[in-house]
SERO-721104 format. One record per residue: residue in one letter; x, y, z of N, C-alpha, C in turn; residue number from 1. Coordinates in nm, 2 decimals, padded with zeros to 4 digits, always signed. Example, Ala and Ser with C-alpha at 12.3 -4.5 7.8 and 13.67 -1.06 7.14 Angstrom:
REM SERO-721104
type = a&npx = +01.32&npy = -00.57&npz = +00.78&capx = +01.23&capy = -00.45&capz = +00.78&cpx = +01.32&cpy = -00.33&cpz = +00.78&seq = 1
type = s&npx = +01.28&npy = -00.22&npz = +00.71&capx = +01.37&capy = -00.11&capz = +00.71&cpx = +01.29&cpy = +00.00&cpz = +00.79&seq = 2
***
This chain:
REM SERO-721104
type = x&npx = +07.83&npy = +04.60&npz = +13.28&capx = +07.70&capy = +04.59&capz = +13.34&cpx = +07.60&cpy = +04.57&cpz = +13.23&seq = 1
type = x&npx = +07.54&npy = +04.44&npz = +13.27&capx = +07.39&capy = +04.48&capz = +13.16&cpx = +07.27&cpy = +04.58&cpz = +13.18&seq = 2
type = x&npx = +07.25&npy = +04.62&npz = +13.01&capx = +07.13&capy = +04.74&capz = +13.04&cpx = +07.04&cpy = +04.70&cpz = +13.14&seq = 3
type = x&npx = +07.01&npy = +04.59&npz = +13.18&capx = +06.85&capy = +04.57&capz = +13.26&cpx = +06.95&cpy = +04.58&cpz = +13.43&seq = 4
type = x&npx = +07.02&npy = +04.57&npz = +13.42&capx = +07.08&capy = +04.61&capz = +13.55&cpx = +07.11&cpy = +04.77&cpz = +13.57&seq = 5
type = x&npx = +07.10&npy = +04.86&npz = +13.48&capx = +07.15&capy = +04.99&capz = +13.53&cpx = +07.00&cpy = +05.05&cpz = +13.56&seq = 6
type = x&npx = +06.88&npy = +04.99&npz = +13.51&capx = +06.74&capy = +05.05&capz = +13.49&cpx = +06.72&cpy = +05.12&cpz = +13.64&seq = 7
type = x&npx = +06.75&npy = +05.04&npz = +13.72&capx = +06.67&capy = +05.11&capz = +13.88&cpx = +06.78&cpy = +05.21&cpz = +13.89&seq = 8
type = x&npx = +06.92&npy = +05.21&npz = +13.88&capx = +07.01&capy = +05.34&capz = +13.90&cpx = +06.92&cpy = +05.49&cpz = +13.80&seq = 9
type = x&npx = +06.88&npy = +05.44&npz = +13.68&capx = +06.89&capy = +05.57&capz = +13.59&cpx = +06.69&cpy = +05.63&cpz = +13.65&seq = 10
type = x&npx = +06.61&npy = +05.51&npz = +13.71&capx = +06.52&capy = +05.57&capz = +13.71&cpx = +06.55&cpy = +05.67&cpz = +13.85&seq = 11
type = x&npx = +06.63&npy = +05.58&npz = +13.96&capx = +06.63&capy = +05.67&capz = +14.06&cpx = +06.72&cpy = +05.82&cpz = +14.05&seq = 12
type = x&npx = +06.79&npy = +05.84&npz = +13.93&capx = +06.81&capy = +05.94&capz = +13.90&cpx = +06.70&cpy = +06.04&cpz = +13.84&seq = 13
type = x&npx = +06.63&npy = +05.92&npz = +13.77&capx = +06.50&capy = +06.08&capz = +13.72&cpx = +06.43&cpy = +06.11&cpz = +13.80&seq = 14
type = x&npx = +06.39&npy = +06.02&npz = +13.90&capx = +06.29&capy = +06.02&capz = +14.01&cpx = +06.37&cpy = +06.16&cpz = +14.13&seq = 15
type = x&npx = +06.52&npy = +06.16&npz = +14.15&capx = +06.58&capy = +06.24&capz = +14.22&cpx = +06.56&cpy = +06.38&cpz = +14.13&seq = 16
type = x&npx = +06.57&npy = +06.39&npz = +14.02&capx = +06.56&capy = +06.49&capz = +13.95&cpx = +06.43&cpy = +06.59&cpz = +13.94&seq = 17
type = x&npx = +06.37&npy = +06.48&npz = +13.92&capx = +06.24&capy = +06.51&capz = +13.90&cpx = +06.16&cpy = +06.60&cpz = +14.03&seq = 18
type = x&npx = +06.20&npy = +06.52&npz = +14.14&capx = +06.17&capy = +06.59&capz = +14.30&cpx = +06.21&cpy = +06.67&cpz = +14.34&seq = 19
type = x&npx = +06.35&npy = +06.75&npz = +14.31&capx = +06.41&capy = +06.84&capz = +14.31&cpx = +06.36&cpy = +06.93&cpz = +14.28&seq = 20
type = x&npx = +06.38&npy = +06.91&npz = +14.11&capx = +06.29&capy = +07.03&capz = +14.02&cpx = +06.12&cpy = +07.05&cpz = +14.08&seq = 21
type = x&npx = +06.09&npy = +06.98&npz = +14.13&capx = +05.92&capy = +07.04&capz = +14.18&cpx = +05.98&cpy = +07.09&cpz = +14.27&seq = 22
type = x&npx = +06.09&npy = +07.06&npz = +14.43&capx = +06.09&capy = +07.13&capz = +14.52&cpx = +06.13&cpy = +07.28&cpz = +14.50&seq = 23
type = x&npx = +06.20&npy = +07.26&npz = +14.41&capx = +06.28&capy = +07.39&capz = +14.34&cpx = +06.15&cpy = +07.51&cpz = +14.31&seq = 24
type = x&npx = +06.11&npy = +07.46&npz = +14.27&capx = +05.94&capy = +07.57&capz = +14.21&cpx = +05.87&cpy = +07.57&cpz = +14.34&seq = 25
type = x&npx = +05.84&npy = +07.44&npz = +14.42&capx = +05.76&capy = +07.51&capz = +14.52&cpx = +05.86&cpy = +07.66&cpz = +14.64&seq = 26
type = x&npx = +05.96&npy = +07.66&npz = +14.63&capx = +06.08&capy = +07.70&capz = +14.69&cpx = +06.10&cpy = +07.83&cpz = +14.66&seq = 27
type = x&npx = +06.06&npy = +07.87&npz = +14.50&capx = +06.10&capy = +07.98&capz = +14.46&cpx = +06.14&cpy = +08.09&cpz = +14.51&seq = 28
type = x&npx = +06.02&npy = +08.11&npz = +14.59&capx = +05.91&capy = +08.25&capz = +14.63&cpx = +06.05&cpy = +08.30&cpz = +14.75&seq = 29
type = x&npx = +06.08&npy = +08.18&npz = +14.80&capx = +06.19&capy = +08.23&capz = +14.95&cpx = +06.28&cpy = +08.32&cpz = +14.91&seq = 30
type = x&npx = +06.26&npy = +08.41&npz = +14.96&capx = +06.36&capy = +08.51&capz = +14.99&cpx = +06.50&cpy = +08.49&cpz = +14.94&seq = 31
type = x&npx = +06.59&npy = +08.36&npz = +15.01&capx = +06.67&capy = +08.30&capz = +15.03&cpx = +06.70&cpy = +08.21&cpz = +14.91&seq = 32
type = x&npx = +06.61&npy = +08.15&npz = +14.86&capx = +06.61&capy = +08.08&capz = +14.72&cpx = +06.72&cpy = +08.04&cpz = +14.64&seq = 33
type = x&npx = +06.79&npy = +07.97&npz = +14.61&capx = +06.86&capy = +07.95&capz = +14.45&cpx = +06.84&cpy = +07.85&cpz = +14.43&seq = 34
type = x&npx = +06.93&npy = +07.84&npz = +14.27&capx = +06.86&capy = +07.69&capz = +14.23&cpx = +06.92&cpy = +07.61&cpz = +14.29&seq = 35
type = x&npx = +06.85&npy = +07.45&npz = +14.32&capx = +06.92&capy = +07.36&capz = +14.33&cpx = +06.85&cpy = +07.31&cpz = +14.52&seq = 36
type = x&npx = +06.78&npy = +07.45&npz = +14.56&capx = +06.74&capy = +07.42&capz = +14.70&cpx = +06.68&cpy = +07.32&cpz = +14.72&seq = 37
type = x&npx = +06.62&npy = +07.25&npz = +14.63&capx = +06.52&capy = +07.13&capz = +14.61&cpx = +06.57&cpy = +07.02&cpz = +14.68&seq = 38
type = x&npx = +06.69&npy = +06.99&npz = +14.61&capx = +06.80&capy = +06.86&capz = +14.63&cpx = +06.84&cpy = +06.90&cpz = +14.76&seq = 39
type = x&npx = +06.87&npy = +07.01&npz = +14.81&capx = +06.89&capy = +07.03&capz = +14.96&cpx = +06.78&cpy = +06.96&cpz = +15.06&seq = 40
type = x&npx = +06.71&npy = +07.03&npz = +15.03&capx = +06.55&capy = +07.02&capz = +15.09&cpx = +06.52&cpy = +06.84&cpz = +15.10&seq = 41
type = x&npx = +06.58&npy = +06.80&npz = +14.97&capx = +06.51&capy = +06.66&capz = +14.99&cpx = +06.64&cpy = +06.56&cpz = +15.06&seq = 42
type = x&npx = +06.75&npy = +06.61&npz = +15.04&capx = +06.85&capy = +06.57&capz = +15.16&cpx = +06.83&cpy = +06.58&cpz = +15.28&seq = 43
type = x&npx = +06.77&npy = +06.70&npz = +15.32&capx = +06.74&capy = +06.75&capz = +15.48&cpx = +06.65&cpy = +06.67&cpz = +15.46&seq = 44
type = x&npx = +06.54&npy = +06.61&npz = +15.43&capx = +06.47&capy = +06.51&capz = +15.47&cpx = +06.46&cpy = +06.36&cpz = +15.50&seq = 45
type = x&npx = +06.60&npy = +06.37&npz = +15.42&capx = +06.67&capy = +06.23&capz = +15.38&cpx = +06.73&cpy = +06.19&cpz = +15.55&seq = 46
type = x&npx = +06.78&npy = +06.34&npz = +15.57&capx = +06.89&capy = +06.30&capz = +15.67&cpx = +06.82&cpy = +06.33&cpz = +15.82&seq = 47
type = x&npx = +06.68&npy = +06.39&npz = +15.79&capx = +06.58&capy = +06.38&capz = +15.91&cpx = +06.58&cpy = +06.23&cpz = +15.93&seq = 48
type = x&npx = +06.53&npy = +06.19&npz = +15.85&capx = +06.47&capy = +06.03&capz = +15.90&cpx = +06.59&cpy = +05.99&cpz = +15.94&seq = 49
type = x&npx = +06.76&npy = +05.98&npz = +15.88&capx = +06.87&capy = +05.90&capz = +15.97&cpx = +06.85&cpy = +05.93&cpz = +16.09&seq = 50
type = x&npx = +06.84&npy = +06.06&npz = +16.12&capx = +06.89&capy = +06.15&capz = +16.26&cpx = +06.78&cpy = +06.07&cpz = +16.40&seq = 51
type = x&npx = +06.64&npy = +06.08&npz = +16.31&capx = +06.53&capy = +06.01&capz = +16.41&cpx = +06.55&cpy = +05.90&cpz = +16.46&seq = 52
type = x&npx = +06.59&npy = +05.80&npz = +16.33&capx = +06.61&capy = +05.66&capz = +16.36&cpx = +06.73&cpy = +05.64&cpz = +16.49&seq = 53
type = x&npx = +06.84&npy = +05.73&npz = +16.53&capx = +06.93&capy = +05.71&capz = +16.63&cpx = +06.88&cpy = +05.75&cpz = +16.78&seq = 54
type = x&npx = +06.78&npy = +05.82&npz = +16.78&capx = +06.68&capy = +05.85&capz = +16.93&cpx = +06.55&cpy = +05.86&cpz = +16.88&seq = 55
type = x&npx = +06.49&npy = +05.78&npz = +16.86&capx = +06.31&capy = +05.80&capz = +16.78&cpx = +06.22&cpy = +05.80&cpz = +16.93&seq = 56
type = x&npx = +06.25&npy = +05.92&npz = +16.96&capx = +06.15&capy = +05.96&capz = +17.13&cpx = +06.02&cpy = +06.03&cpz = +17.05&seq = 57
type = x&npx = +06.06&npy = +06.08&npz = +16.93&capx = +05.87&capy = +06.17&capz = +16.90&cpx = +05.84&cpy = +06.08&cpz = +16.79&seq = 58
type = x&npx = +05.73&npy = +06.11&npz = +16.73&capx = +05.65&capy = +06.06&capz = +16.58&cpx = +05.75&cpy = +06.05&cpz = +16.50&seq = 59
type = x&npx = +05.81&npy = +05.96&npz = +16.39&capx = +05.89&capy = +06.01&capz = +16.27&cpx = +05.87&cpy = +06.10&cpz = +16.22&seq = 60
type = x&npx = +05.69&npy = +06.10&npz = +16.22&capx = +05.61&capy = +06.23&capz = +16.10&cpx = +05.66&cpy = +06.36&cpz = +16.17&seq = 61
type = x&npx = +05.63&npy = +06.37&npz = +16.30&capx = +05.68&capy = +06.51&capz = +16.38&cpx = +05.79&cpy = +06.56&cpz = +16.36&seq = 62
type = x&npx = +05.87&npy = +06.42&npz = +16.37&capx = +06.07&capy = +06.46&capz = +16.38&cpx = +06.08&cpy = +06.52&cpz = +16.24&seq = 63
type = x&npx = +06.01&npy = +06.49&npz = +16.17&capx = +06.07&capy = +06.57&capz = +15.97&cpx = +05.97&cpy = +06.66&cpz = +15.98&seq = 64
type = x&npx = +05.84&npy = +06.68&npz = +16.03&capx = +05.81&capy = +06.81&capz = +16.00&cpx = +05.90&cpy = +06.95&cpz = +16.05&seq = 65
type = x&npx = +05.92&npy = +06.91&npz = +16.16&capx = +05.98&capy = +07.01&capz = +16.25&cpx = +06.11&cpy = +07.04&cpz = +16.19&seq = 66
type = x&npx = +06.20&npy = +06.93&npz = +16.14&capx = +06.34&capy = +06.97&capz = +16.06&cpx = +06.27&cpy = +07.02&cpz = +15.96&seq = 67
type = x&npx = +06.19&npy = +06.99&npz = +15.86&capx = +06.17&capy = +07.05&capz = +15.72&cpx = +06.10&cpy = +07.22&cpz = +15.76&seq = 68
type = x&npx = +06.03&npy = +07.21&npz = +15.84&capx = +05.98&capy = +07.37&capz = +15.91&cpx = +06.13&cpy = +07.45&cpz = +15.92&seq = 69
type = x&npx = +06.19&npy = +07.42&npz = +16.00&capx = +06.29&capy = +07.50&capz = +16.04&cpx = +06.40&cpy = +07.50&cpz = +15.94&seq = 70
type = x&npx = +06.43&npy = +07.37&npz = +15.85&capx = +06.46&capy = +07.42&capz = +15.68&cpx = +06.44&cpy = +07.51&cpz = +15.63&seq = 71
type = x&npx = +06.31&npy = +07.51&npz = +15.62&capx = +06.19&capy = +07.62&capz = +15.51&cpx = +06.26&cpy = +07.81&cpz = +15.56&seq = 72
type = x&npx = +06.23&npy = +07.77&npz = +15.73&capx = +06.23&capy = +07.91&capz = +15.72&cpx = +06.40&cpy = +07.95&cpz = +15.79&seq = 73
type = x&npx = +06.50&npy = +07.89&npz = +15.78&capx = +06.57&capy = +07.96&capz = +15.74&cpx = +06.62&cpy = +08.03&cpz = +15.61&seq = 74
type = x&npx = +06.56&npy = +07.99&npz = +15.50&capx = +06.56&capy = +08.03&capz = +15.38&cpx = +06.44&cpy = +08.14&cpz = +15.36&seq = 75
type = x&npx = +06.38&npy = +08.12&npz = +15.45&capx = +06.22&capy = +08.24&capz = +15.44&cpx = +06.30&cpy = +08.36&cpz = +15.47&seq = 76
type = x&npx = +06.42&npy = +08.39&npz = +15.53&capx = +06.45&capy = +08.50&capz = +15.61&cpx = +06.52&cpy = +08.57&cpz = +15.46&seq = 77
type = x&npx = +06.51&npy = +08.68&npz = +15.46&capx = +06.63&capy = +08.76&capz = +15.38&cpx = +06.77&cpy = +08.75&cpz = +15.43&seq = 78
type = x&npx = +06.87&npy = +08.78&npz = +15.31&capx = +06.98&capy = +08.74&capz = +15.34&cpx = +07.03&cpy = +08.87&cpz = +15.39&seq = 79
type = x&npx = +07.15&npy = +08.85&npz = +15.45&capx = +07.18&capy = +09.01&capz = +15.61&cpx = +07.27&cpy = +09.08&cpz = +15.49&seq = 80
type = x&npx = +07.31&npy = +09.15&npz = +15.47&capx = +07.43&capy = +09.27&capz = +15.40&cpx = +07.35&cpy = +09.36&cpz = +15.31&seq = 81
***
């Protein structure tokens, strides 16, 4: 592979990285927390929009708020034991 072909793979790696690590700090505070929630977080969002796209009956914006809401706070909750 030539270097000017791998460019958009390595930047979409820093760009994934990069999103993560902020979601990760905004995330901290949760109860529920560890590292790495970010990359979750930005998958659940990833996989909101598939999920919408196969019955799109509300807003897109609505359909991921409401998954990323109900994300958020199952991790808001303390863990049971």
């Amino acid at each position: 592979m030539r270097p000017f072909q791998t460019f958009p793979y390595i930047l979409f790696i820093s760009l994934t990285a990069l999103l993560s690590g902020v979601l990760d700090e905004c995330l901290a505070g949760l109860p529920a927390a560890s590292p790495g929630l970010g990359l979750l977080m930005a998958s659940q969002w990833q996989g909101s929009l598939l999920w919408w796209s196969f019955d799109p009956k509300m807003p897109v914006t609505a359909f991921v708020e409401q998954s990323l809401t109900r994300f958020v706070e199952a991790f808001a909750r303390r863990p049971e034991g």
